[in-house]
N, C-alpha and C positions, 0 to 999 in steps of 0.2 A: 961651632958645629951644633952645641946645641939651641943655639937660635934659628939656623935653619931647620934644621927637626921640626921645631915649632909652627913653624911659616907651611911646613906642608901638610903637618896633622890639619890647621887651621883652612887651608886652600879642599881638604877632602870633607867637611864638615860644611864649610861651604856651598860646596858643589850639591853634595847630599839636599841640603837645605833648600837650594832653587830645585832641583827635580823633584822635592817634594810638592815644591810647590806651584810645578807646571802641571803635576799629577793633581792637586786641588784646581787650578782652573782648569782642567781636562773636564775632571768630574762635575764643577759646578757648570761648565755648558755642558755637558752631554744633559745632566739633569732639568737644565733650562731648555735645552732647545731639540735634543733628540728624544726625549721621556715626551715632554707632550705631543710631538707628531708622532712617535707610535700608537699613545695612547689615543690619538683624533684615529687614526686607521682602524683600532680595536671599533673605538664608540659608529666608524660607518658603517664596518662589516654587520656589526649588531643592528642599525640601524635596516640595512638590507632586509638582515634575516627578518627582523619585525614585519617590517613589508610583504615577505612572505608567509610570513603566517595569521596577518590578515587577508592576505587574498586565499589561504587556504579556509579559514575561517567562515570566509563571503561564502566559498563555496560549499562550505556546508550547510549553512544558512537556507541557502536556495536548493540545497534538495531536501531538505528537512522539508520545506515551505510545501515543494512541487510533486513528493513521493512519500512524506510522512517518515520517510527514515532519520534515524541519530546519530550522529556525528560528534566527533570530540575532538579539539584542537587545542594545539600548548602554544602560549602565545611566552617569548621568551621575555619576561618584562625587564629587567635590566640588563646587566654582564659586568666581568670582573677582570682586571687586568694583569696580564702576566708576572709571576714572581721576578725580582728587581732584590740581589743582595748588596747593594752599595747605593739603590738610588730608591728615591721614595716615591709613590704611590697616591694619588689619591683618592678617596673613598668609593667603593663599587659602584655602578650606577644603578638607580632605581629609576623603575619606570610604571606608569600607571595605568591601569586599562580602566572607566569609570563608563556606566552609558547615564543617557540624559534625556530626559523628557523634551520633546520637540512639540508637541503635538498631533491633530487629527489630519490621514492621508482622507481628502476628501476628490470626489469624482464630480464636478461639475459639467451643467448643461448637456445630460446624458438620460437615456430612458431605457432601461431593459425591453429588449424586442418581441417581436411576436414569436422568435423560434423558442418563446419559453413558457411557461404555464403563467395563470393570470395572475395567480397568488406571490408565485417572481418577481412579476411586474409591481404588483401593489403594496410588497415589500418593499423595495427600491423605490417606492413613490415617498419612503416617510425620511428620506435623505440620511441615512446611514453614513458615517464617515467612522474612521478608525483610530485611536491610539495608536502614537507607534514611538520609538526612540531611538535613537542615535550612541553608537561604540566610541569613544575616544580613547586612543593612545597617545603616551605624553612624555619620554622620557628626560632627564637630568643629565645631560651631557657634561665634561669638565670642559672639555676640547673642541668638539665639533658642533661649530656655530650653525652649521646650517642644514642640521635634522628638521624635519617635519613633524607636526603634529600630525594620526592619522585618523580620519574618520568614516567609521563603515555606515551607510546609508540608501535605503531603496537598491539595492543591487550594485553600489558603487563602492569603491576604495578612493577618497579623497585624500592625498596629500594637502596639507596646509602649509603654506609657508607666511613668512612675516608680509610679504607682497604679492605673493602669487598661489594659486590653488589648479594642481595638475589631478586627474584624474589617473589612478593606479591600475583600474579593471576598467572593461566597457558595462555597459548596461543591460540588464534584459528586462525593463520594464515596460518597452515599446518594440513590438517589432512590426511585420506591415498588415495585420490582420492580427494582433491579440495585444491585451496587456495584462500585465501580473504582475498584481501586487502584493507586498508582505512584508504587514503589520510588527516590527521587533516591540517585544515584549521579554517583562524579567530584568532585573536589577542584576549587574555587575560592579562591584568595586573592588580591587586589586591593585596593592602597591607591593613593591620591592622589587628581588633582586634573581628570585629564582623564577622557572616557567610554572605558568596558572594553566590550569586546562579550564576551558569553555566548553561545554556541550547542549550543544544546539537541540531541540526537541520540537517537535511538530505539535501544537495546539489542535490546528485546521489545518490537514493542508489541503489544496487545489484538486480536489475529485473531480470538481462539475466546474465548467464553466456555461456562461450565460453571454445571450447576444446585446451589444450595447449599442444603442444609436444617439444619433445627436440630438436634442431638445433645446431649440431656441438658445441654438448659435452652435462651435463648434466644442468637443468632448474638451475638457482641460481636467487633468488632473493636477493636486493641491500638494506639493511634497517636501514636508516641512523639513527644514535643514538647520543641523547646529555647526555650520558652518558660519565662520563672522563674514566674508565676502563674498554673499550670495549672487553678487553680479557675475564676479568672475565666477563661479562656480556656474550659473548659469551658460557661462561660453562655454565651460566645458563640455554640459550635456550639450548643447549645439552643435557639436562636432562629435559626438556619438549617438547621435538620435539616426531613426530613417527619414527619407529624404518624405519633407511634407508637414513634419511636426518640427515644432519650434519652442525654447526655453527659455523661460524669462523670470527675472527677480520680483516676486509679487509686491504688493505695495507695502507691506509694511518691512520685508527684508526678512523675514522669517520662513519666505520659502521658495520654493521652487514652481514656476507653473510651468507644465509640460503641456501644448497645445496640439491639439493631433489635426490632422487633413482628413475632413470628412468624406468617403468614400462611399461607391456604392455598395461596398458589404460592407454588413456590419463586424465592429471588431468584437471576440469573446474576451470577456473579463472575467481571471483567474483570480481570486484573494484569496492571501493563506494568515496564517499567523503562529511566529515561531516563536519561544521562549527560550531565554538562556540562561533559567537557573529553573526549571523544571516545573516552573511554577503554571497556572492558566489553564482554565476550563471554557470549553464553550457550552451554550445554551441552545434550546432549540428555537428556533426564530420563524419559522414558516414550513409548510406541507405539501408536500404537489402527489397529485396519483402518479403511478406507474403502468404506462399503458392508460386502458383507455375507460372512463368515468363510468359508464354502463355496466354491467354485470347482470348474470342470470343466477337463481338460486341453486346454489351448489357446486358455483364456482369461488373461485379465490381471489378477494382484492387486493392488491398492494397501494403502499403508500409510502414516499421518503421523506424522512424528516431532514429538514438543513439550519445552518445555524447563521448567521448575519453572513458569512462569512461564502456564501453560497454551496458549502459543502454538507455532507449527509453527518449529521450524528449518530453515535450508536448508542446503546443502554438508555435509549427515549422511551417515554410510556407515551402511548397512543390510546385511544378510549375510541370502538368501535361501537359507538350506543352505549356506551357504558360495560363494555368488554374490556379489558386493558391488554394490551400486547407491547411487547417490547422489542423495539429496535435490535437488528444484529448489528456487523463493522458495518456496514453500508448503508446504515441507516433505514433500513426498510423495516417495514413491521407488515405481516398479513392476516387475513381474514377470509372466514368462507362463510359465504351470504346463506343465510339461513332461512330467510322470511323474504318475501316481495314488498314490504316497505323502504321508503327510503333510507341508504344506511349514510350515516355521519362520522366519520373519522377527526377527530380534534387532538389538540395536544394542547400543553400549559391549560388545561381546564376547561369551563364550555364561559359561554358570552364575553370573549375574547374575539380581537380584527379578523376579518373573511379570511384573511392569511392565511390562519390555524386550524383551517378547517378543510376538510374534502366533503361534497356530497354526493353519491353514487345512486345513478339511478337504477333499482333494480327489474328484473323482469321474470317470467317463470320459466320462461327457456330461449333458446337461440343462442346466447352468447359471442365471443367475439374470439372466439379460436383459429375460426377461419381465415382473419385480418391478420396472426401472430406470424412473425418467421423463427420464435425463439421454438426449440420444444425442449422441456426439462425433465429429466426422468431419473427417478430412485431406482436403484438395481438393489435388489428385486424391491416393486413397487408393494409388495404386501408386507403387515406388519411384521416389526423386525424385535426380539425379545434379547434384550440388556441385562447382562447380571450384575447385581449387584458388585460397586467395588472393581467393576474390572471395563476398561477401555472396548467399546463395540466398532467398530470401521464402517460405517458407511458410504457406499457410492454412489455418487452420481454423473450424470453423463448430457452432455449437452448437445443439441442435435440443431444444425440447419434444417428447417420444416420442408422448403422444398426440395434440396438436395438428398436432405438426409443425411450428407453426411456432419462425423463430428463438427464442434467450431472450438477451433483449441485458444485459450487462452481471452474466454472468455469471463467475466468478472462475477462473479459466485455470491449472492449474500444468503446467509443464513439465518435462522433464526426459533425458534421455540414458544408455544403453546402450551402448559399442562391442562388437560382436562378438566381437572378438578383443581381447586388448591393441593400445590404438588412444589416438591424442592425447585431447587437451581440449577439443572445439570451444564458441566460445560461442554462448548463444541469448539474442536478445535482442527480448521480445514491442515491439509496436508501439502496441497501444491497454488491453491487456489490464491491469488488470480493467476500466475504462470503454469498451464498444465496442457496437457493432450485433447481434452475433449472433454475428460472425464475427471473426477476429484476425489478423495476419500476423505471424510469426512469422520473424526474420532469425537465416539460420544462420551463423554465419562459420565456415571452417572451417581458422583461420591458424594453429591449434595441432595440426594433422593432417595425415598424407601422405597422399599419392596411394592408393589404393585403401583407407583406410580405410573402413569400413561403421558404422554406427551406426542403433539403434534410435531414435528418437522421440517421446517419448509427450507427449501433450496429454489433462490431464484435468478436468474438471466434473461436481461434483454428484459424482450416482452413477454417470459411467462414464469411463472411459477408451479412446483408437485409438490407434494406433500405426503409425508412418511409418518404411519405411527410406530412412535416406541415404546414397548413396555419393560419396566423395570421389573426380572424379581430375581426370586432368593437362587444364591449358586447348588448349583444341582438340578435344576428344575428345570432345562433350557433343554430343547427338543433335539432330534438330530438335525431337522432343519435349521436351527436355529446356529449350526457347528458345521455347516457347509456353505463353501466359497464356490464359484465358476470364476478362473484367470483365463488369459490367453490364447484367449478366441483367435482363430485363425483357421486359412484354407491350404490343406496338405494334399497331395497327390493328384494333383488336379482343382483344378476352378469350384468342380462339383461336388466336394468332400470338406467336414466342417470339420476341426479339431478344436478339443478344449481340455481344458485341466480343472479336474474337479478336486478339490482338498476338505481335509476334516480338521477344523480348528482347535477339536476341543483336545484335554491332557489323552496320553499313550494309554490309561483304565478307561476312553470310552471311542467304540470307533461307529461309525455310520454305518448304514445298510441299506442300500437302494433296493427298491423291489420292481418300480416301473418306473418307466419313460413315457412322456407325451411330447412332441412336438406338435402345437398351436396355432402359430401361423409363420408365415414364411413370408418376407418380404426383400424382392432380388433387387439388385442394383438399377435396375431399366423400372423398380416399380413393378414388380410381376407377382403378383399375390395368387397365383392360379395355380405353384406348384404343389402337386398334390401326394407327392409319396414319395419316401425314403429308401432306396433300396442299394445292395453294394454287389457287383457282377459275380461275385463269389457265394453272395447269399448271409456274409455279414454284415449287416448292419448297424451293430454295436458292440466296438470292441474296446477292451480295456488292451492299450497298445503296450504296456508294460509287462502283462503276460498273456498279450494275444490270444485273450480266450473268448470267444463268440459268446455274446450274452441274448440275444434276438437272431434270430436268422429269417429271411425271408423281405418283406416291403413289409413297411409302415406309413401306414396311410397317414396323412397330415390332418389333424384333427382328432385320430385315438389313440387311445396308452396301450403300450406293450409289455406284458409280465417280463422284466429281464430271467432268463434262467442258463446259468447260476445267480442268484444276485449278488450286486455289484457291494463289496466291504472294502472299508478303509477305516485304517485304527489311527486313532487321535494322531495329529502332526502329521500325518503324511499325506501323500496324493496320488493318483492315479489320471494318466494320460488318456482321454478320451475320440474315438470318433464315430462320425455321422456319414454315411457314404452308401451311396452316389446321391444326391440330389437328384428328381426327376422332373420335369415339365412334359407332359405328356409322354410322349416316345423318345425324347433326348435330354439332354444333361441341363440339367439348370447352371448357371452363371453364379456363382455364389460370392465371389468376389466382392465385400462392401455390402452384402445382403444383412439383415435381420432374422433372425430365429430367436422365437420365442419357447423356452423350453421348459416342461414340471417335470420337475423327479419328486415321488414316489417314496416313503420309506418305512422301515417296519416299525417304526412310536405308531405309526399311523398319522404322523406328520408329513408336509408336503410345501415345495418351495421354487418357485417362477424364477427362471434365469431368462434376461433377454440378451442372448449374443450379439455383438457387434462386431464382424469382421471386416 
């Protein structure tokens, strides 16, 4: 008996012993052959998401290039694989994002056209090409052999593979009437395991473009690639180009030629250049007038400075004879001709290339106002008094010349003059370039003294106005100086003007109107013949918030009216005002879209020009 005892202790020790040991070859294939196929499924999805945040990445690229905006993208450089308590792991993956000097994007057998100024052209005759470089990602796979390397270039997401090279994004360096280029710039290097953010920054980007035609043979641009099989890579663009242009591996292998189909318009050429480590300045490269070379004395020249890059610089010095003025964002700088000599605009200094230079011819009168369709006007056009220390709004308002009416969303550059040597004030637009018609304009004037003066200028299109400011001490700012006109509009009819008069200054100082003039009147048809204001009840000017008759009777257009009561309004607050009836002879003016130009009147014995716009 107890030898069998024996026999079945030994048969359950046994048994234990091979189920251990089908539990060990369990675990050693699960380890061998399920661990590394999960972990290839981790290393693709990773792979994926990469791909995705280079093509997020491209695209920030390209609006940094095309709209000057910043952008920031995480690019996820390795990944790490699931907790595993019985099987083992291999080491996280690391992945690297590096970029690399490729070399100059160059424009071959190409001449800047005649829709451009001649200084454009003779700039682009000294053969300008570009720096630019190449993003590579690279990651350390354990498992999954067949990752890509990927590379961002000219508008493109290139997968690389050991044999083959697919294209990830299409292209927008061609399309059937433009090309846009853009320069990468800024060093990148980045290893490991967590995400890197990139943030892409605008150097230059694409303000202006310029018309390009062929010169002794067809356009080719030059676009150097750090990909190793540039042949294949050149199929790729060949099946994303438009139908007409053609891409081929240049002779040495180091780049890409893109051939365009010469056409009979010309294509515009956009270059930008984006940085991706914050780094990169541009220089100013060449000058062209704005509008048109002549001028008469005591009007205003303008001038854009641009930088290789064909876009405008700003904070440029300009030398008007030896006047300096400074570039606003748009590059422009102006002048008001002074003298009937001829006047000279240069930049980077004097006896430098014809480039750098403008020459205007002047004249004693006539000018070229009549030619313009822009018109630009300061609300109110007379000088405007800045206190010390504190933010002033200026407006301005942009005006189709024939229509008259506003032109919304037209592009605004500003810029500044001091009279004398004078601080630095800043100006800081409000809507401008996205706006209605009209812009406000914040002066600060915390880097100038007391009685500094400064010019103004606000300019669109083809024209330019100009504001003076003066700086001085708080307290000293007029009632004029403390009243707004908002929200010009027509109530009760066509022929009744409404507006909102306010008082900016603190609740211890309020306004007091004593007259009103209405000046000139201009209707929607163009009717400048309306000659008198009057309202069928015999008021004429009333404060609608407490309906109390300030004028009674017609006011003839052209003289001021004693308000009686006169019109107060204490610091902060406003008063609803109107105008009514408009007349034109014996019936109602149209006032709809009309212009009034109006002076109030006040007891400093100061006095301040509103021009309504309804």
């Amino acid at each position: 008996m107890r030898f069998s005892r024996d026999r079945r202790g030994q048969s359950v020790v046994v048994g234990t012993v091979i189920l251990f040991g089908f539990l060990i070859v369990a675990l050693g294939i699960f380890q061998i052959q399920v661990v590394p196929t999960e972990n290839a499924n981790v290393e693709f999805e990773h792979s994926q998401q990469v791909e995705d945040d280079f093509g997020d990445l491209r695209n920030d690229v390209l609006r940094a290039g095309s709209t000057g905006s910043t952008g920031s993208t995480q690019v996820r450089l390795g990944t790490r694989y699931p907790a595993r308590t019985f099987f083992i792991n291999p080491p996280p993956v690391s992945g690297s994002l590096e970029t690399e000097p490729t070399g100059p994007i160059r424009v071959l057998n190409a001449t800047v056209g005649d829709g451009a100024h001649q200084n454009a052209r003779d700039f682009w005759n000294t053969s300008p090409s570009f720096e630019t470089r190449s993003l590579r990602y690279d990651a350390e796979y354990n498992e999954f052999d067949g990752a890509p390397e990927l590379v961002y270039e000219h508008s493109v997401v290139a997968a690389e593979f050991d044999d083959a090279v697919l294209l990830r994004t299409g292209q927008t360096v061609v399309s059937e009437e433009r090309i846009s280029l853009t320069a990468l710039t800024g060093s990148v290097s980045e290893t490991g395991v967590v995400p890197r953010s990139v943030d892409p920054r605008a150097v230059s980007a694409s303000d202006t473009t310029v018309p390009l035609e062929p010169r002794g043979g067809q356009i080719t641009l030059e676009l150097p690639t750090a990909v190793g099989n540039a042949s294949a890579l050149a199929e790729r663009w060949n099946g994303a180009l438009p139908a007409g242009a053609t891409a081929t591996r240049n002779a040495t292998g180091e780049a890409i030629n893109v051939t365009l189909a010469n056409g009979s318009d010309p294509y515009r050429l956009a270059l930008s250049e984006v940085s991706l480590d914050a780094t990169g300045k541009t220089e100013p490269a060449y000058v062209v007038p704005v509008s048109s070379e002549s001028a008469a004395v005591g009007e205003t020249v303008t001038v854009e400075v641009r930088d290789r890059y064909n876009n405008p610089v700003p904070d440029a010095t300009v030398a008007f004879d030896g006047a300096n003025r400074t570039t606003g964002d748009g590059g422009r700088a102006f002048f008001e001709v002074n003298e009937t000599e001829a006047l000279i605009a240069t930049i980077n200094g004097t006896g430098g290339p014809t480039y750098e230079r403008v020459t205007f011819d002047v004249s004693e009168g006539g000018g070229t106002a009549g030619n313009q369709t822009f018109d630009v006007r300061w609300i109110p056009s007379s000088p405007v008094n800045a206190t010390e220390n504190t933010d002033t709004d200026l407006e301005v308002q942009i005006f189709d010349r024939q229509s008259g009416d506003l032109i919304n969303d037209a592009t605004i550059d500003y810029s500044f003059a001091p009279l004398q040597n004078g601080g630095s004030p800043s100006l800081n637009p409000l809507s401008s370039p996205e706006h209605d018609g009209s812009d406000t304009l914040v002066f600060s004037p915390n880097n100038a003294d007391v009685g500094d003066e400064f010019h103004v200028y606000a300019a669109a299109g083809d024209n330019v106005d100009r504001l003076l400011v003066r700086v001085i001490e708080s307290g000293q700012g007029t009632m004029a100086d403390r009243t707004t006109v908002t929200g010009e509009d027509t109530a009760g009819g066509n022929n009744d003007v409404t507006f909102t008069i306010g008082s900016s200054g603190p609740d211890t100082q309020s306004i007091e109107i004593t007259d009103i003039t209405v000046e000139s009147v201009e209707t929607n048809t163009g009717n400048t013949d309306v000659d008198n204001v009057e309202d069928t009840e015999g008021d004429t000017f009333v404060n609608a918030g407490t309906d109390t008759t300030l004028v009674s009777g017609q006011i003839d257009v052209g003289t001021t009216a004693t308000l009686s009561p006169t019109l107060q309004i204490t610091g902060g607050n406003s008063a609803d005002v109107r105008l009514g009836q408009f007349r034109d002879g014996n019936q109602n003016a149209n006032m709809n879209k009309a212009n009034v130009e109006l002076t109030l009147q006040f007891s400093d014995g100061s006095s301040k020009t509103f021009l309504l716009t309804l």
